[in-house]
PAPAZA-650070 format. One record per residue (C-alpha): residue number from 1; chain; x, z, y. Coordinates in steps of 0.2 Angstrom, whole numbers. Each point is the difference from the previous one (the first is absolute). Example, Ala and Ser with C-alpha at 12.3 -4.5 7.8 and 13.67 -1.06 7.14 Angstrom:
BEGIN
(1; A; (62; 39; -22)),
(2; A; (6; -3; 17)),
This chain:
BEGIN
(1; A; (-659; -182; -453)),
(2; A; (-12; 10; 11)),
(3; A; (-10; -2; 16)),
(4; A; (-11; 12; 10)),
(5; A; (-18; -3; 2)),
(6; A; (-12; -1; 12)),
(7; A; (-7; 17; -8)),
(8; A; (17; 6; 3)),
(9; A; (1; 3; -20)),
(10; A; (17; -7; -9)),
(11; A; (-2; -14; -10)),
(12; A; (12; -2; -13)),
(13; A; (0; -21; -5)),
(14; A; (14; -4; -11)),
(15; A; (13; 11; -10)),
(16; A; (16; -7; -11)),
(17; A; (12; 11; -7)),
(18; A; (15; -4; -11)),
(19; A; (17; -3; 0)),
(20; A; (8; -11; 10)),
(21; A; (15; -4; 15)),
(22; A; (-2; 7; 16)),
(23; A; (0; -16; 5)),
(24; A; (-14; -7; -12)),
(25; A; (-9; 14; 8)),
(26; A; (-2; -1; 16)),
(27; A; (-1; -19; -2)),
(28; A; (-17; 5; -9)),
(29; A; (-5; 10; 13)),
(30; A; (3; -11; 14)),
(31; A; (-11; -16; -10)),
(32; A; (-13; 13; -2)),
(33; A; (-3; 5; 18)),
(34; A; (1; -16; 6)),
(35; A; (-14; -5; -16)),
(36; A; (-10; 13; 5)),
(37; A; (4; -2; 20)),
(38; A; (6; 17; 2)),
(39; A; (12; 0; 14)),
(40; A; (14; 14; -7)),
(41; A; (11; 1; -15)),
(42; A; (4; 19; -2)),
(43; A; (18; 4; -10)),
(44; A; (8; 18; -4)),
(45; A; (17; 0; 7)),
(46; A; (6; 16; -8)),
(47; A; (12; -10; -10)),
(48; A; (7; -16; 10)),
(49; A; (-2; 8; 18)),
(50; A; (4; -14; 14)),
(51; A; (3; -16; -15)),
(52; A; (-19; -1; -2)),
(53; A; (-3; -9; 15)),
(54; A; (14; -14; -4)),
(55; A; (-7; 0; -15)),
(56; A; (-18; -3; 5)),
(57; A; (6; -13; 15)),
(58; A; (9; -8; -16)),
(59; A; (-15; -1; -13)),
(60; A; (-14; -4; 15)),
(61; A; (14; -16; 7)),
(62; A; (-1; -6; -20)),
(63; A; (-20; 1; -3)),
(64; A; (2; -10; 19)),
(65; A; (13; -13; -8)),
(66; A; (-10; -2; -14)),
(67; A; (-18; -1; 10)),
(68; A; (-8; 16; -10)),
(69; A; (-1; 9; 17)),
(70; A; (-7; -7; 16)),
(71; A; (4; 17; 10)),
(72; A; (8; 17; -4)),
(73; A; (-7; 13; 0)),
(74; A; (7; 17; 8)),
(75; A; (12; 11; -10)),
(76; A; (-4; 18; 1)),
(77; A; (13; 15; -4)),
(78; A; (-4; 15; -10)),
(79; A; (14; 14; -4)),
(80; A; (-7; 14; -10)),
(81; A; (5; 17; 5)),
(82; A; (-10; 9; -11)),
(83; A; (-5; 0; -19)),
(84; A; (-11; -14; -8)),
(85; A; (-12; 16; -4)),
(86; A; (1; 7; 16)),
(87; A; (-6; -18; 7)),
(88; A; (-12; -4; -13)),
(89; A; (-10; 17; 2)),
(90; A; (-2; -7; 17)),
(91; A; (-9; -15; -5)),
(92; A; (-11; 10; -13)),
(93; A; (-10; 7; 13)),
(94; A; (-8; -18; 5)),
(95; A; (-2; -5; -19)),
(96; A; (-11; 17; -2)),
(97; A; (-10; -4; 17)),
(98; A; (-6; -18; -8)),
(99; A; (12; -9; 15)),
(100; A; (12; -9; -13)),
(101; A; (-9; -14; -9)),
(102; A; (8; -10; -15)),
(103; A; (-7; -18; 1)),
(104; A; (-1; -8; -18)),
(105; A; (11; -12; -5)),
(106; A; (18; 10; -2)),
(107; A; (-7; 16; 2)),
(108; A; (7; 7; -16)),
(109; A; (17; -1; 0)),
(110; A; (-1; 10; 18)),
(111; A; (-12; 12; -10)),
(112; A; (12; 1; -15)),
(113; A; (14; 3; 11)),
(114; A; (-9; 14; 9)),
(115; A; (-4; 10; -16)),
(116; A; (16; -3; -5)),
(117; A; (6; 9; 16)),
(118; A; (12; 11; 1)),
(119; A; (8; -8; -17)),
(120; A; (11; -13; 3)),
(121; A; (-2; -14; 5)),
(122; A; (-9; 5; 14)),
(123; A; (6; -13; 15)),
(124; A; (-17; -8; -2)),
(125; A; (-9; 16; 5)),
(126; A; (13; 2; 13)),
(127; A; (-1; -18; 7)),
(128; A; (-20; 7; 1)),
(129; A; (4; 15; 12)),
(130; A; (12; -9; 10)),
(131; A; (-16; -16; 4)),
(132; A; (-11; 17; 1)),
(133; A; (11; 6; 13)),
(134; A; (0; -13; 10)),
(135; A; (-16; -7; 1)),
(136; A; (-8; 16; 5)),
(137; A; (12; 11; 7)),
(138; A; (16; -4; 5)),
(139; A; (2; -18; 7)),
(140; A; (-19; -4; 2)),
(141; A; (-1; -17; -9)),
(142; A; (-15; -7; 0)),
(143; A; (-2; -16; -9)),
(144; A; (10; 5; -16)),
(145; A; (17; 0; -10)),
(146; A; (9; -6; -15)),
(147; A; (14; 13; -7)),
């Protein structure tokens, strides 16, 4: 879960990794944004194309039913077309400019994960690139995102 700053510097709040339903996963993400009032949910449709968004409209109506969620928040699409290294060089530029901070708390499973990187599994540090991406480059979010 990231947001944007004031300074314009990423700020990298919460990171979980493990194995789990796609399901479980984006119902994780989904509580966290709206925890941490960030107004997007951000999920990699490579596999799943068009059934993410019944799935999401399915999982955000269940967190309403059950009164976990007061209001969705948006669901983003991202489709890679190029290699988790190609995008992850991208993002290295701003962690070696000081403009990626990693708030304490969780910050070392994200930083395990990043070492890690390019050994498998490496859909943490890929979930990182694609929140990167998209909070300071491609869509211009500016309050912040959970993956």
């Amino acid at each position: 879960a990231d947001g944007l700053g004031r300074d314009g510097k990423l700020y990298r709040f919460y990171s979980w990794e493990d194995r789990t339903s796609p399901d479980d996963a984006i119902e994780r993400g989904i509580l966290k944004a709206v925890e941490l009032g960030f107004p997007t949910v951000g999920i990699e449709t490579n596999q799943g194309g068009q059934t993410w968004a019944s799935i999401y409209d399915k999982i955000c109506t269940r967190l309403e039913q059950k009164k976990k969620i007061k209001h969705r928040p948006a669901y983003v699409a991202a489709k890679a077309s190029t290699s988790k290294l190609e995008r992850n060089q991208q993002m290295l530029v701003d962690y070696e400019n000081g403009k990626v901070i990693h708030v304490m708390g969780t910050h070392h499973i994200l930083e395990r994960a990043l070492r890690r990187f390019p050994n498998k599994p490496n859909d943490l540090a890929d979930t990182a690139y694609w929140s990167w991406f998209h909070l300071t480059g491609g869509g211009g979010w500016s309050r912040g995102m959970a993956n």
